[in-house]
N, C-alpha and C positions, 0 to 999 in steps of 0.2 A: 504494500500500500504506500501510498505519498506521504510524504511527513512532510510539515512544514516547520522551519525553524523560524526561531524570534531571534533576531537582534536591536541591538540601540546603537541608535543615532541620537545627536543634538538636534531639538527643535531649530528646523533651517528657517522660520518665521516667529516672532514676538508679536503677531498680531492675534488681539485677542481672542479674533472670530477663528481663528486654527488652535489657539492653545485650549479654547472652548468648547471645542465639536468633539459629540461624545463618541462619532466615529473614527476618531483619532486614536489607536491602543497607542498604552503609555505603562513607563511606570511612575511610579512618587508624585507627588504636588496631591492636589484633593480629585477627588473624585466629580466624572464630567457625568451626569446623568441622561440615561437616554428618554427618560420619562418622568416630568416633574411629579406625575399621581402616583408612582412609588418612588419612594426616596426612606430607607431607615431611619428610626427614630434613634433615639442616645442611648437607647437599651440593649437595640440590634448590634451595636458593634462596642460596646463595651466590652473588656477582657475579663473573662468568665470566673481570674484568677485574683489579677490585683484591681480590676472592677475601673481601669483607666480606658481613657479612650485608645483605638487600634489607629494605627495610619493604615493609610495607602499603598498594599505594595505595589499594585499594579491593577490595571483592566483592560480587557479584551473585546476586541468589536467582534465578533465571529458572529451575522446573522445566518440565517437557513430561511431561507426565501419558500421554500417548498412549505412552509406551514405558514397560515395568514394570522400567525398570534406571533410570529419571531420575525418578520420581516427585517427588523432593526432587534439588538441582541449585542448583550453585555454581559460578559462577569468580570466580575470587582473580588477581588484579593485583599483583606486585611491582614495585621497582625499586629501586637504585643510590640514594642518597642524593645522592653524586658524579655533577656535570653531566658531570663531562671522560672519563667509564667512558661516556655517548653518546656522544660523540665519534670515540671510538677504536671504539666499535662497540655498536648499539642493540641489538643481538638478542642478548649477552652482558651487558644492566644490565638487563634488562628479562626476567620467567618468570611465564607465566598459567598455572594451575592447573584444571584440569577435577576437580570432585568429585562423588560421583553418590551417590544410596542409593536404596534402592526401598522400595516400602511395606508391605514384610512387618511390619517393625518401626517404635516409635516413634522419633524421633531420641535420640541417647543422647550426653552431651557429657560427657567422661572428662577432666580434665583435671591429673590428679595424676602422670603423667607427661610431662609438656608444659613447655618451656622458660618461666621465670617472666616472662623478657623479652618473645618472639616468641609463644609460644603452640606453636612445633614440636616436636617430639619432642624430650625432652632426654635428650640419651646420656651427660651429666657429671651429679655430683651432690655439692655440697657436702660439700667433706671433715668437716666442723664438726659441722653440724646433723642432716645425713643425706636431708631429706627436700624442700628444694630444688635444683630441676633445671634444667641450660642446656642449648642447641644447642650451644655454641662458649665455647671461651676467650674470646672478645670480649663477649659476652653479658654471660660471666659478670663481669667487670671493670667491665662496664657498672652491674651490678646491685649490687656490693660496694661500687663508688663514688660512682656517682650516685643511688641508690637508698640507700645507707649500709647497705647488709647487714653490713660490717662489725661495725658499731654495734651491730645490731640482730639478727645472727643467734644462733638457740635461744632465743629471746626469746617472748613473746605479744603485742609489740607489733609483730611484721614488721617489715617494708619500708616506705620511705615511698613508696607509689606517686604523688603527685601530680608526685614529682620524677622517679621514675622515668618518667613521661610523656613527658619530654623526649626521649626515644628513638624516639617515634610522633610517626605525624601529627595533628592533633588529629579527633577524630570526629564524623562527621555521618552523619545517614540522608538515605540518596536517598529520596527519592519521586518517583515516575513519573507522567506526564502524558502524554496522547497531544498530540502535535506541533498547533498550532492554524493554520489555514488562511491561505493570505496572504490579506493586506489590501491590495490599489491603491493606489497614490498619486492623490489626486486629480484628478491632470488625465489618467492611464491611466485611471480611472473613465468619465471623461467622453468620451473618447474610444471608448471600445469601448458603450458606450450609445448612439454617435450612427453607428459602422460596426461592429457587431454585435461579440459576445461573446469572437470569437477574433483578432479585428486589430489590431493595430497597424500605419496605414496607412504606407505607404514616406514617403510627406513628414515623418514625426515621428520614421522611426528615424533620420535624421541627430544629433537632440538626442539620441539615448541611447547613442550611441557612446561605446566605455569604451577609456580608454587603460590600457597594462601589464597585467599577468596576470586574465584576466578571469575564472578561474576560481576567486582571492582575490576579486572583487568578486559572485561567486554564492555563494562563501561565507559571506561577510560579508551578502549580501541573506538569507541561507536562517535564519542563526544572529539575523538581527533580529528575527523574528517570537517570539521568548522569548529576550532574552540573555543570559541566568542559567544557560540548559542549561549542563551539564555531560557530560552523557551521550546518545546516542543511541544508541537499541537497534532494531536494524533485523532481527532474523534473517531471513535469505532461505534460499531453499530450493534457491537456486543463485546464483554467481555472473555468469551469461549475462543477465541477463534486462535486458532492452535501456533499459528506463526503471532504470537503477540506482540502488538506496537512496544509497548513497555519499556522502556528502560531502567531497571531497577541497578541501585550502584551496589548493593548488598547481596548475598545470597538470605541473608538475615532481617526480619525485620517488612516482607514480604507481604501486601494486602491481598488474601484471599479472597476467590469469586464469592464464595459463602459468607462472606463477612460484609462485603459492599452491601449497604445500609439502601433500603428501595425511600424513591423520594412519598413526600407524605401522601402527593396522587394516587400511590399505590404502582407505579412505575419503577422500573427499575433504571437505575443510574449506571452510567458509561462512562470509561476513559474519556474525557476531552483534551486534558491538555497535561504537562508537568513543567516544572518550575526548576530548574537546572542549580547548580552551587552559585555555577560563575555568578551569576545577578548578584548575589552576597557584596562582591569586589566593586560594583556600582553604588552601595547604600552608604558610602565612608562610614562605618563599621567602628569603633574601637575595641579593638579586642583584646586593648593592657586590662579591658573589665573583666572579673573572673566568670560572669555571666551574659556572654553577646549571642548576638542572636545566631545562630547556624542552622545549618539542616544538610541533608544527602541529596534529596529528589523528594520535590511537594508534587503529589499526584493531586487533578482536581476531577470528581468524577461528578457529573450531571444529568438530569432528569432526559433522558433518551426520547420523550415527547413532548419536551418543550412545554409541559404543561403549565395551565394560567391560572394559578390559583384563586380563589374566591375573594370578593370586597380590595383585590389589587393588592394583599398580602405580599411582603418581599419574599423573594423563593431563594432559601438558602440549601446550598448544594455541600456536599464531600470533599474534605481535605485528606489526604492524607502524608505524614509526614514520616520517609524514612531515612533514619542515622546512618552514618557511616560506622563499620561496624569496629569494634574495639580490633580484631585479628588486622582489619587494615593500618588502624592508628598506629599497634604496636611493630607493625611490620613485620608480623609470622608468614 
């Protein structure tokens, strides 16, 4: 099957009507919505653990034109800031967002009651000014002091947002590339030219014997062929299907068919996409903290019929996160 890879690029426009379009995949900055009548409330994406608000790590335009509820189609990537909220448990630092709109209408981006921070609904609202809005007390503290709303609230000079940034991850647009074919090593070349196409005779597999987790060293073989991906977007249309998209970095730590959780329609959920390390090396990271944030491969698996749930409910999908396995770290 086709794989499509993500990479980043620098936004080649500062205009806001491109930084603004939710059909723009990105990662960091806030979240661009593709439907002002669903947009998460400050509970939706709160961290399940230290109960703070998640950023941005990324979202995804992938619509499916074949169904007239996805014509336009989004998933939104959160997480925990705090490494030690994985720790204690990935599936509470971590909430992907299914957002859908159909094509009756054009896209419509409403954003005068949207948190000045995150971009979610803001249910507070500036005692002062009246007409700036946050998710959360945390937000809002955010944006009075780092942003110096203080300073500057009722004013016509705003906020200074470049400071306010510092609460986001910095932004990039993915752009997508279909996966590029391997390439032989040279002496495999030569070998299968002189005992045809699919051999590798038994006398040469001795030299390729791999010691410790060999299914790190397919990984690492698979992710050479572009090592800049960031993303792999695999949708399948099942998870049985016996040549698996998959890239798992572990042989350890592996989501079973029988374990993918069916969405609340009562459909079952599919591979869409995974979330590669590299991207980590784009978040400026500090990682002299004993607790930053990592991972192996985030798997994001979703609702296989695009279902629309009732009263325009946000439709939250499947993360899964797996580690890099101790035999790799230690380098058995």
């Amino acid at each position: 099957m086709k794989i499509w890879l993500g990479f980043l690029e620098k936004f080649y426009s500062e205009d806001d009507s491109y930084l603004c379009d939710p059909t723009v995949s990105k990662i960091g900055g806030r979240p661009i919505w593709i439907n002002s009548k669903v947009i998460p409330k400050s509970q939706d994406l709160q961290c399940g653990i230290c109960k703070k608000m998640m950023r941005l790590l990324l979202q995804l335009y992938c619509p499916e034109i074949e169904s007239p509820f996805s014509y336009h189609r989004v998933i939104y990537v959160f997480v925990c800031e705090d490494g030690s909220c994985q720790r204690s448990g990935f599936s509470k630092s971590f909430k992907v967002i299914r957002v859908q709109k159909d094509n009756s209408k054009d896209i419509d981006i409403e954003t005068s009651h949207l948190c000045v921070v995150c971009n979610i609904l803001g249910t507070y609202i500036c005692s002062k000014c009246k007409t700036t809005r946050y998710c959360s007390k945390q937000h809002q503290k955010i944006h009075w002091e780092l942003a110096l709303h203080k300073n500057y609230c009722g004013t016509s000079e705003g906020s200074k947002w470049p400071v306010l940034k510092k609460a986001w991850w910095n932004e990039m647009e993915i752009i997508c590339e279909v996966e590029p074919e391997e390439t032989l090593p040279i002496g495999n070349e030569l070998i299968q030219h002189k005992y045809g196409p699919n051999a590798i005779p038994d006398k040469f597999e001795k030299f390729s014997e791999i010691k410790g987790d060999k299914t790190f060293f397919q990984f690492q073989k698979r992710l050479g062929r572009a090592p800049t991906q960031i993303l792999r977007y695999i949708r399948a249309e099942s998870n049985d299907t016996e040549d698996s998209p998959i890239l798992w970095i572990s042989s350890e730590g592996q989501l079973n068919n029988s374990e993918i959780a069916k969405c609340p329609c009562g459909e079952k959920r599919t591979i869409e996409f995974q979330i590669m390390p590299t991207l980590l090396s784009f978040l400026n990271i500090d990682y002299s903290e004993k607790y930053s944030l990592d991972w192996g491969v985030l798997n994001v698996y979703t609702c296989e019929k695009n279902c629309m749930l009732a009263n325009n409910n946000v439709c939250q999908e499947l993360l899964w996160r797996q580690e890099i396995s101790n035999e790799i770290i230690s380098g058995v």
